[in-house]
PyMOL Python script that loads the backbone (N, CA, C, O; Angstrom):
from pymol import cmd

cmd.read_pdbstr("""\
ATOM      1  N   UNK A   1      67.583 113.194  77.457  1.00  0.00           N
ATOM      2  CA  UNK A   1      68.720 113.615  78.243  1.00  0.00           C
ATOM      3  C   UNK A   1      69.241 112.422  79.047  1.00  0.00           C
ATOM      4  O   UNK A   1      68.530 111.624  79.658  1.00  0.00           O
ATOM      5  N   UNK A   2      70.855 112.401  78.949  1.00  0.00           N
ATOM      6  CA  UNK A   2      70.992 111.388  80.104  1.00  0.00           C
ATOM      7  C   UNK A   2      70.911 111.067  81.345  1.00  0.00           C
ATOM      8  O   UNK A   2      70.446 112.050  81.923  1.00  0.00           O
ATOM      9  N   UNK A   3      71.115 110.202  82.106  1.00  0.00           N
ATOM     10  CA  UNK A   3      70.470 110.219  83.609  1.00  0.00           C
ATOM     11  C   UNK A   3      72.116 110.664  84.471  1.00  0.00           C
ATOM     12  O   UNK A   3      73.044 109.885  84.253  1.00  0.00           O
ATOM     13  N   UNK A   4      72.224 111.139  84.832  1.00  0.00           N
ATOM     14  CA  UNK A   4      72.699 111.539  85.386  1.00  0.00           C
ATOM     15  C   UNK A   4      73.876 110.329  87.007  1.00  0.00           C
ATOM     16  O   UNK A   4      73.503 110.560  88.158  1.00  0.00           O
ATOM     17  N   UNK A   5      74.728 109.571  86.886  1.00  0.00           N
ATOM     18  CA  UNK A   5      75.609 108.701  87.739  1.00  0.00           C
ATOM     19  C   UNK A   5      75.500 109.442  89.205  1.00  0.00           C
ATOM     20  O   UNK A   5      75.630 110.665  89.236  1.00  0.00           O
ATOM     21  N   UNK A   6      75.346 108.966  89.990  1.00  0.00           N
ATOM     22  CA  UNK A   6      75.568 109.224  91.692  1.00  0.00           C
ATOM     23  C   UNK A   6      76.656 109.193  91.941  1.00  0.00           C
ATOM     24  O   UNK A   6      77.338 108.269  91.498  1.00  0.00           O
ATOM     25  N   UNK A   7      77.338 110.400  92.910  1.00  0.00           N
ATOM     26  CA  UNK A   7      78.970 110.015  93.188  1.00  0.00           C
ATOM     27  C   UNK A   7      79.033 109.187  93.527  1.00  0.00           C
ATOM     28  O   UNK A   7      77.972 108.574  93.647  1.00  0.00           O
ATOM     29  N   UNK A   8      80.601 108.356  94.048  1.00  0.00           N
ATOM     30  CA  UNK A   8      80.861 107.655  94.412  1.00  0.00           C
ATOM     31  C   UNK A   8      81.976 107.759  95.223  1.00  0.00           C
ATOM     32  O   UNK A   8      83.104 107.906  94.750  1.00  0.00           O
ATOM     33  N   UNK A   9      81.748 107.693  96.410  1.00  0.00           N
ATOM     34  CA  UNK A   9      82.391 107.640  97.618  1.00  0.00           C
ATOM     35  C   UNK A   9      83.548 107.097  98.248  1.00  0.00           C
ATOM     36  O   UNK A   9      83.295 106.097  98.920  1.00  0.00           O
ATOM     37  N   UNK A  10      84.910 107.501  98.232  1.00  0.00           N
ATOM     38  CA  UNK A  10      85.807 106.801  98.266  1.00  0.00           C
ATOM     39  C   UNK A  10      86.420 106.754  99.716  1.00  0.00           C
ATOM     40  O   UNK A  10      87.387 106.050 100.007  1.00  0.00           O
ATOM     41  N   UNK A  11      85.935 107.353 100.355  1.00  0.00           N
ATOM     42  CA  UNK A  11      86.512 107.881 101.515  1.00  0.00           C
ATOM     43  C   UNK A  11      87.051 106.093 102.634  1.00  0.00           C
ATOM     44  O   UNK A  11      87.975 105.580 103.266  1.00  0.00           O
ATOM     45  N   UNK A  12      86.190 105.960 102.353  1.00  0.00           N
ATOM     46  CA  UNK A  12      86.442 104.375 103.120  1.00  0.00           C
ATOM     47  C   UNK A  12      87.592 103.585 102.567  1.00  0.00           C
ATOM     48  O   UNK A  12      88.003 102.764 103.388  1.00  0.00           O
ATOM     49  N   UNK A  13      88.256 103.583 101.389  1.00  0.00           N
ATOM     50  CA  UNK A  13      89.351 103.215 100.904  1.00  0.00           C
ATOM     51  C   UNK A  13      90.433 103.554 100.949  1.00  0.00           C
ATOM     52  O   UNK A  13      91.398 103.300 100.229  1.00  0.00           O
ATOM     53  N   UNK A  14      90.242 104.517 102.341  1.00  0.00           N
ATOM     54  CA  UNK A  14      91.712 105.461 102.395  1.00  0.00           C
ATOM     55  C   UNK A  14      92.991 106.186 100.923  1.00  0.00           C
ATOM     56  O   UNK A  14      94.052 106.775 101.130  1.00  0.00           O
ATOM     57  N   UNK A  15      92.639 105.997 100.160  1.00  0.00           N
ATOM     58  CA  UNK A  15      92.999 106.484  98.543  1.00  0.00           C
ATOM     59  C   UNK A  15      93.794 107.390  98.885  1.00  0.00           C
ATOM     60  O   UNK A  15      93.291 108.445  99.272  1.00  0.00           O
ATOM     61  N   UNK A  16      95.131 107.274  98.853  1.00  0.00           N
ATOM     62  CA  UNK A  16      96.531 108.417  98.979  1.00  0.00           C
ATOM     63  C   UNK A  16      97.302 108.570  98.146  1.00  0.00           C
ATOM     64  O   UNK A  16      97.390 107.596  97.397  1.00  0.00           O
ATOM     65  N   UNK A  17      98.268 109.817  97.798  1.00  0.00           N
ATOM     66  CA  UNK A  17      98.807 109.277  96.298  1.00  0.00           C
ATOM     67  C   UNK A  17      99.754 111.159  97.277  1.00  0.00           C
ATOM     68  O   UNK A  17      99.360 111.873  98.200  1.00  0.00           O
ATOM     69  N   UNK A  18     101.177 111.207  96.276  1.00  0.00           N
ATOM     70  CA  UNK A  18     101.923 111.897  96.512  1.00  0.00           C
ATOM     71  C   UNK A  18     102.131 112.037  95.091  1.00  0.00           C
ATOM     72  O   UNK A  18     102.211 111.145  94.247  1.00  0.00           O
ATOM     73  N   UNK A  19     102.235 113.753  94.898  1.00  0.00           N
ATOM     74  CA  UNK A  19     102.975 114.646  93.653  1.00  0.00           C
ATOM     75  C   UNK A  19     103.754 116.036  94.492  1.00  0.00           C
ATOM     76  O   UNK A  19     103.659 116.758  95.484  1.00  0.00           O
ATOM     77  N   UNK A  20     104.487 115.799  93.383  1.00  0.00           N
ATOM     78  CA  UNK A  20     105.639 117.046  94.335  1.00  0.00           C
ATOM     79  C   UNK A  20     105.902 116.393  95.610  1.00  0.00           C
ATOM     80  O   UNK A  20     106.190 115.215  95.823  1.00  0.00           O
ATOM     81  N   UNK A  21     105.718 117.589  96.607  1.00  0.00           N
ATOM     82  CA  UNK A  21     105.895 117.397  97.801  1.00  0.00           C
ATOM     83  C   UNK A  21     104.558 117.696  98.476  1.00  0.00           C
ATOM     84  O   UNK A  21     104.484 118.056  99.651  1.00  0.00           O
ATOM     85  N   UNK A  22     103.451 117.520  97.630  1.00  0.00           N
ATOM     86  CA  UNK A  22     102.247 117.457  98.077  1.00  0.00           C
ATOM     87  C   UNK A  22     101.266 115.820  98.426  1.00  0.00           C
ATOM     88  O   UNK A  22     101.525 114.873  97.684  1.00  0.00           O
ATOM     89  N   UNK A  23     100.113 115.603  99.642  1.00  0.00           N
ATOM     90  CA  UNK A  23      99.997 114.382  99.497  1.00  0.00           C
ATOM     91  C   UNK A  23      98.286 114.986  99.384  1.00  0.00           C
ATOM     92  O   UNK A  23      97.733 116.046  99.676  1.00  0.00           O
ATOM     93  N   UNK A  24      97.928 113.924  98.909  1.00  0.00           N
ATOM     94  CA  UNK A  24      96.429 113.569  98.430  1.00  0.00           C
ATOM     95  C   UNK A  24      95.498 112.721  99.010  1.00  0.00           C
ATOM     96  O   UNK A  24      95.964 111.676  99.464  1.00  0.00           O
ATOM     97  N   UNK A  25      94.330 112.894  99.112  1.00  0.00           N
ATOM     98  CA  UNK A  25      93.451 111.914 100.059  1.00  0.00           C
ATOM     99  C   UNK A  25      92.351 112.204  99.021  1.00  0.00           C
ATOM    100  O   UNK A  25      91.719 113.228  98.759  1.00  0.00           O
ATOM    101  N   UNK A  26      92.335 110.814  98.461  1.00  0.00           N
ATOM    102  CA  UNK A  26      90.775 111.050  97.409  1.00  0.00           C
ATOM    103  C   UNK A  26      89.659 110.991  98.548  1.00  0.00           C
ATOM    104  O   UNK A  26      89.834 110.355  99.588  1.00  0.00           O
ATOM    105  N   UNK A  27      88.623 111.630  98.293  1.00  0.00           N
ATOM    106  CA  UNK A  27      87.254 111.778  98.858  1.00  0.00           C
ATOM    107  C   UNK A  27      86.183 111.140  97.641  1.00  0.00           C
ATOM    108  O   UNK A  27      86.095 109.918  97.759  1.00  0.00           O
ATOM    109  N   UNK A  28      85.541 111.573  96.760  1.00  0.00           N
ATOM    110  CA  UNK A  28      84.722 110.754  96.002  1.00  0.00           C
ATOM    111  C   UNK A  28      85.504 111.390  94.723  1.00  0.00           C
ATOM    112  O   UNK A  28      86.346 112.284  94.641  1.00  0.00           O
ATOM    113  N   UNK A  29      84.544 110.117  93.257  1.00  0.00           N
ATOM    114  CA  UNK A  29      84.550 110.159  92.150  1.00  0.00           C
ATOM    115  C   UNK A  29      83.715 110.707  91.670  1.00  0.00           C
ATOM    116  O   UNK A  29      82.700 110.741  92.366  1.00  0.00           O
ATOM    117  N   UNK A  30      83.619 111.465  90.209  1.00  0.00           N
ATOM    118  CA  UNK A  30      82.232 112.161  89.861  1.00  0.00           C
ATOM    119  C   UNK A  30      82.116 111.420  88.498  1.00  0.00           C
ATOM    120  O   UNK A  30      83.056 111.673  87.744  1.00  0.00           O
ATOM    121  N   UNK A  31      81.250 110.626  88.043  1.00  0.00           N
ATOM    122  CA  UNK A  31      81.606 109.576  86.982  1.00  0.00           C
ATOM    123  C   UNK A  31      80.889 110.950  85.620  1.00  0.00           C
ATOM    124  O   UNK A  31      81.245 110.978  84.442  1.00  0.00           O
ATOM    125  N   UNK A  32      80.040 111.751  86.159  1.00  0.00           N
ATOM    126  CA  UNK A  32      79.331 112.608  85.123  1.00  0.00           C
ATOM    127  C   UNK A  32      80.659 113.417  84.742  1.00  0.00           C
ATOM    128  O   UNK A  32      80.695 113.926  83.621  1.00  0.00           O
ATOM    129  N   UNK A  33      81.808 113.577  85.645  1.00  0.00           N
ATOM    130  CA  UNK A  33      82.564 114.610  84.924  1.00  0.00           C
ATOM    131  C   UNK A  33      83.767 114.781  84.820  1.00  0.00           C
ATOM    132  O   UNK A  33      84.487 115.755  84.601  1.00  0.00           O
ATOM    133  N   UNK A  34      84.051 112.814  85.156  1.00  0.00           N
ATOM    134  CA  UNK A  34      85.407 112.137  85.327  1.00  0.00           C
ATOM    135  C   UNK A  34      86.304 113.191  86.319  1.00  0.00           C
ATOM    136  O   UNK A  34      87.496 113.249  86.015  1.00  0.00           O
ATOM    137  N   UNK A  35      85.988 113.809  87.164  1.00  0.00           N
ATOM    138  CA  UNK A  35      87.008 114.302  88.523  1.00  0.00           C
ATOM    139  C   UNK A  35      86.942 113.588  89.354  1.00  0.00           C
ATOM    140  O   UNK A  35      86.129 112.664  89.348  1.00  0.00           O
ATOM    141  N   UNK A  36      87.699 113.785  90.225  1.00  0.00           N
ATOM    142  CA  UNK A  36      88.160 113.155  91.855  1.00  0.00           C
ATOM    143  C   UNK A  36      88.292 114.467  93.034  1.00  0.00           C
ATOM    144  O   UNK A  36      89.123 115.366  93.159  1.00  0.00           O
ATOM    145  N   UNK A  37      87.356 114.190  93.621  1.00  0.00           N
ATOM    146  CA  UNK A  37      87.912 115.656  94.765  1.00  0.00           C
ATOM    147  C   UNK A  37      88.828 115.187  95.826  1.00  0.00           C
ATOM    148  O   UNK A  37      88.343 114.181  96.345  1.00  0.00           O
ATOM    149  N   UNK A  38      89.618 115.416  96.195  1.00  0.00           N
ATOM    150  CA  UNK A  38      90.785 115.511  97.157  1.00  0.00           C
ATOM    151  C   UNK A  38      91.480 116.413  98.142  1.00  0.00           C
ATOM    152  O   UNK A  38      92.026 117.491  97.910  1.00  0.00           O
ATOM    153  N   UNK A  39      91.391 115.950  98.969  1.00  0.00           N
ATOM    154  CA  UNK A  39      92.222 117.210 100.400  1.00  0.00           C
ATOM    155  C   UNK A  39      93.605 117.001  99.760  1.00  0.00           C
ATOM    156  O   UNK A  39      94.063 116.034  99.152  1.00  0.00           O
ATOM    157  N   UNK A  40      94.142 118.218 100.083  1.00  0.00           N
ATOM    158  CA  UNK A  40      95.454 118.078 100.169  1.00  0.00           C
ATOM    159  C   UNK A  40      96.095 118.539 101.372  1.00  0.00           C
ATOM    160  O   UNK A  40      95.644 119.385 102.145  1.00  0.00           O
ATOM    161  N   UNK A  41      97.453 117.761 101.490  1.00  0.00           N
ATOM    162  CA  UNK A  41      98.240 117.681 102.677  1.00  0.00           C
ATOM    163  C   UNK A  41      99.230 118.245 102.667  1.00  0.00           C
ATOM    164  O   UNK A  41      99.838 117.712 101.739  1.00  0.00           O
ATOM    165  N   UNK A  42      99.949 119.115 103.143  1.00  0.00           N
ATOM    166  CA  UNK A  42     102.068 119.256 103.005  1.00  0.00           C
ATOM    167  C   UNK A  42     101.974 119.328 104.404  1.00  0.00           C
ATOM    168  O   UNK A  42     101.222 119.985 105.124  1.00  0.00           O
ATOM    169  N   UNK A  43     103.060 118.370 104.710  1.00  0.00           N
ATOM    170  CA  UNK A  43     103.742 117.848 105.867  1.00  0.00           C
ATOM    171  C   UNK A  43     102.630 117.670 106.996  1.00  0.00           C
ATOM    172  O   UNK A  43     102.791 118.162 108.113  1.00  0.00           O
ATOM    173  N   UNK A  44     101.677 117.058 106.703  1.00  0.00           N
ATOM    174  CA  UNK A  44     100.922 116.380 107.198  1.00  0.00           C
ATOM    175  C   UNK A  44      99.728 117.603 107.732  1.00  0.00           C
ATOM    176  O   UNK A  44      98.897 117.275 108.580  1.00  0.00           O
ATOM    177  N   UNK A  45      99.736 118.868 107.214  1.00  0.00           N
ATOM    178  CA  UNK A  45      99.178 119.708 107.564  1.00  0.00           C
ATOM    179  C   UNK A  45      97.671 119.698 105.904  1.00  0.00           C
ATOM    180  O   UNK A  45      97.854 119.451 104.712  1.00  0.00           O
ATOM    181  N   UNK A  46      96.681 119.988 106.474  1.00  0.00           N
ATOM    182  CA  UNK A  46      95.585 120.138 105.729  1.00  0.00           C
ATOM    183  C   UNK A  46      95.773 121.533 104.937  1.00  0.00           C
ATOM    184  O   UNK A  46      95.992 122.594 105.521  1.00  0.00           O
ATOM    185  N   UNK A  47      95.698 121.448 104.012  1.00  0.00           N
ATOM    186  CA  UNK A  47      96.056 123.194 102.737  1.00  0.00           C
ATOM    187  C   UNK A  47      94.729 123.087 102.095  1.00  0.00           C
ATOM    188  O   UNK A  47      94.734 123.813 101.102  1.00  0.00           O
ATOM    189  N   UNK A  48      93.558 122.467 102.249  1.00  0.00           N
ATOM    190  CA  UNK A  48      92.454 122.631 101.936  1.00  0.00           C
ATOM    191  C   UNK A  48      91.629 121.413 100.652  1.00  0.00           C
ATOM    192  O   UNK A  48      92.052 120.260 100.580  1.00  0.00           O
ATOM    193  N   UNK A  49      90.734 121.785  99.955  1.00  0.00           N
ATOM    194  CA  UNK A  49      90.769 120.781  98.959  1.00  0.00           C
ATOM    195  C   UNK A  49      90.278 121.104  97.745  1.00  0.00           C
ATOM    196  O   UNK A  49      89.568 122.095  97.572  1.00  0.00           O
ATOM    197  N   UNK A  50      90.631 120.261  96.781  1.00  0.00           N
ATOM    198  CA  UNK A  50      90.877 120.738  95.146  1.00  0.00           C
ATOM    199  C   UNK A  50      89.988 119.205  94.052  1.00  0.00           C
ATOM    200  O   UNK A  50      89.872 117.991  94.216  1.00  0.00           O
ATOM    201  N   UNK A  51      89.596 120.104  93.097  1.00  0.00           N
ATOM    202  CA  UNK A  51      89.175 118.736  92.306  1.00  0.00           C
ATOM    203  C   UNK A  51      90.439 118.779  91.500  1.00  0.00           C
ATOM    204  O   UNK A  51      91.120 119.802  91.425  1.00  0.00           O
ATOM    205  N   UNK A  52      90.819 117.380  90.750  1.00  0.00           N
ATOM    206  CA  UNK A  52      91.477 116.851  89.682  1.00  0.00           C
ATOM    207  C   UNK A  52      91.202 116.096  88.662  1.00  0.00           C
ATOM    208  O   UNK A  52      90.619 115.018  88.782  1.00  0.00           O
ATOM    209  N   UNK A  53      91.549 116.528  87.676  1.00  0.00           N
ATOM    210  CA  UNK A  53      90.697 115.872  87.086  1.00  0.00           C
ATOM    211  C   UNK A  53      90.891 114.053  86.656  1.00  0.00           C
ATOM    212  O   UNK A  53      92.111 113.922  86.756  1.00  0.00           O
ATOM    213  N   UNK A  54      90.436 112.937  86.329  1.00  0.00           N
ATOM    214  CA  UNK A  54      91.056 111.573  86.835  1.00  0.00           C
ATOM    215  C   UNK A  54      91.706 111.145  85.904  1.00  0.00           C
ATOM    216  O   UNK A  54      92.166 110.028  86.143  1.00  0.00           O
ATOM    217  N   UNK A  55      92.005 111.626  84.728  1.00  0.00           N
ATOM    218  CA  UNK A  55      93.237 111.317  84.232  1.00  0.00           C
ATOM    219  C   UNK A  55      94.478 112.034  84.199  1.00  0.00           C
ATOM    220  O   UNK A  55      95.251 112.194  83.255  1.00  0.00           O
ATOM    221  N   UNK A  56      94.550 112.483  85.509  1.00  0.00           N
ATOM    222  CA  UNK A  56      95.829 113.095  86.056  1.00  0.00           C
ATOM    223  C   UNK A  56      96.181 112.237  87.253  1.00  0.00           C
ATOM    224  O   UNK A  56      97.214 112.464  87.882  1.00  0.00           O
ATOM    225  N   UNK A  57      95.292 111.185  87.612  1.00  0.00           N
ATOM    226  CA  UNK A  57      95.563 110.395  89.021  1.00  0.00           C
ATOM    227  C   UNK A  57      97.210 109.375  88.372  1.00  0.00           C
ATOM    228  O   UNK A  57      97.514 108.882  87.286  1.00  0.00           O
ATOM    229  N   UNK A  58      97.600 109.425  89.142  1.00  0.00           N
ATOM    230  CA  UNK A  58      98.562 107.604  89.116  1.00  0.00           C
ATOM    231  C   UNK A  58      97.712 106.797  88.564  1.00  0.00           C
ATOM    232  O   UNK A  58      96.501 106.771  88.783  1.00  0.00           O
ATOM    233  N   UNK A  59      98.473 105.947  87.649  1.00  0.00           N
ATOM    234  CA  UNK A  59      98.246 104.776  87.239  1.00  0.00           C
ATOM    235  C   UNK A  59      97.585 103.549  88.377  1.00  0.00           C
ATOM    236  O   UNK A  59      96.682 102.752  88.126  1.00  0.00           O
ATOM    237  N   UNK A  60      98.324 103.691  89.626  1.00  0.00           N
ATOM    238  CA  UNK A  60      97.904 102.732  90.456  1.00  0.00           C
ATOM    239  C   UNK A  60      96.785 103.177  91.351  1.00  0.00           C
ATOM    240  O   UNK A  60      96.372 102.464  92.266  1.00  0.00           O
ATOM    241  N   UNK A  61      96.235 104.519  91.043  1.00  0.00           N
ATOM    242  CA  UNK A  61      95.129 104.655  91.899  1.00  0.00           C
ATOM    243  C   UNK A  61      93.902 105.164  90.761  1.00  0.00           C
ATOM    244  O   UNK A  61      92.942 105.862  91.086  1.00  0.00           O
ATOM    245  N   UNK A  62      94.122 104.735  89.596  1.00  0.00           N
ATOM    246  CA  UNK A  62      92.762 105.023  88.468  1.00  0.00           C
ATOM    247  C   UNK A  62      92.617 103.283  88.543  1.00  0.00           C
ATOM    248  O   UNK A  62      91.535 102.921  88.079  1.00  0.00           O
ATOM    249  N   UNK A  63      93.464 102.178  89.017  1.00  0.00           N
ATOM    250  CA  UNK A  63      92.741 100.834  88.889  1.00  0.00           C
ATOM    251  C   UNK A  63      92.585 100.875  89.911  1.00  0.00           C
ATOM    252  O   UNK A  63      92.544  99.646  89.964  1.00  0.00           O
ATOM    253  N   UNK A  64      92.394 101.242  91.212  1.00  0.00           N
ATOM    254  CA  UNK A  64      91.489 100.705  92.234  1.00  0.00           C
ATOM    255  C   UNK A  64      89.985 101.596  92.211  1.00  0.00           C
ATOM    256  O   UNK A  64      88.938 101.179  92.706  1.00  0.00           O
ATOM    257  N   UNK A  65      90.151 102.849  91.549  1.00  0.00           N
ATOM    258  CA  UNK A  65      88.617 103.498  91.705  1.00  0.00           C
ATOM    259  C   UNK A  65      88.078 103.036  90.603  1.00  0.00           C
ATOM    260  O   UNK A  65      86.849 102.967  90.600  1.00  0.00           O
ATOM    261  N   UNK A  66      88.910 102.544  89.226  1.00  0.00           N
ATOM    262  CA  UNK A  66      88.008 101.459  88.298  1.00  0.00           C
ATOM    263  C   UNK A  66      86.586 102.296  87.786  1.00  0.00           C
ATOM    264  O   UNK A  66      85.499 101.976  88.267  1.00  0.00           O
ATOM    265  N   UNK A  67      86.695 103.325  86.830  1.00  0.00           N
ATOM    266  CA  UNK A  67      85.497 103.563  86.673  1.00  0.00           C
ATOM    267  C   UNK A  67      85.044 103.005  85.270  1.00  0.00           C
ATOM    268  O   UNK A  67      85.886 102.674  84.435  1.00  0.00           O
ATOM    269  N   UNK A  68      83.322 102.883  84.968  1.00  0.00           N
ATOM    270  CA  UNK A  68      83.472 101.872  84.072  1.00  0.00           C
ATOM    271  C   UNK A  68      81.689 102.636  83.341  1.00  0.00           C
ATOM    272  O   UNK A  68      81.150 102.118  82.363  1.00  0.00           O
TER     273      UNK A  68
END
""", "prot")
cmd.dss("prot")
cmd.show_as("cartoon", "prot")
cmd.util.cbc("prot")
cmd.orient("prot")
């Protein structure tokens, strides 16, 4: 069986990204199951938080979390 990757913690990189009129704050990566968990924001108000899965992120925020 395989071993199993440790999340990885993004929170220190401040990681933000806007769809719709919704904004995003990555929290960690899950490399076992390629998601990203994320709070979400509208109008600067907290609406709770959601996984996504990471090839739904922006282009410019799948090269800074770089998974490999």
């Amino acid at each position: 069986m395989a071993r199993k990757k440790p999340l990885i913690d993004l929170k220190a990189k401040n990681l933000t990204f806007d769809l719709e009129r919704l904004n995003y704050h990555v929290q960690n990566y899950n490399p076992n199951t390629m998601t990203v968990n994320v709070v979400v924001f509208e109008n600067n108000v907290k609406q709770g938080s959601q996984e996504l899965p990471f090839a739904h992120l922006p282009k410019n925020i799948k090269k800074l979390i770089n998974p490999k």
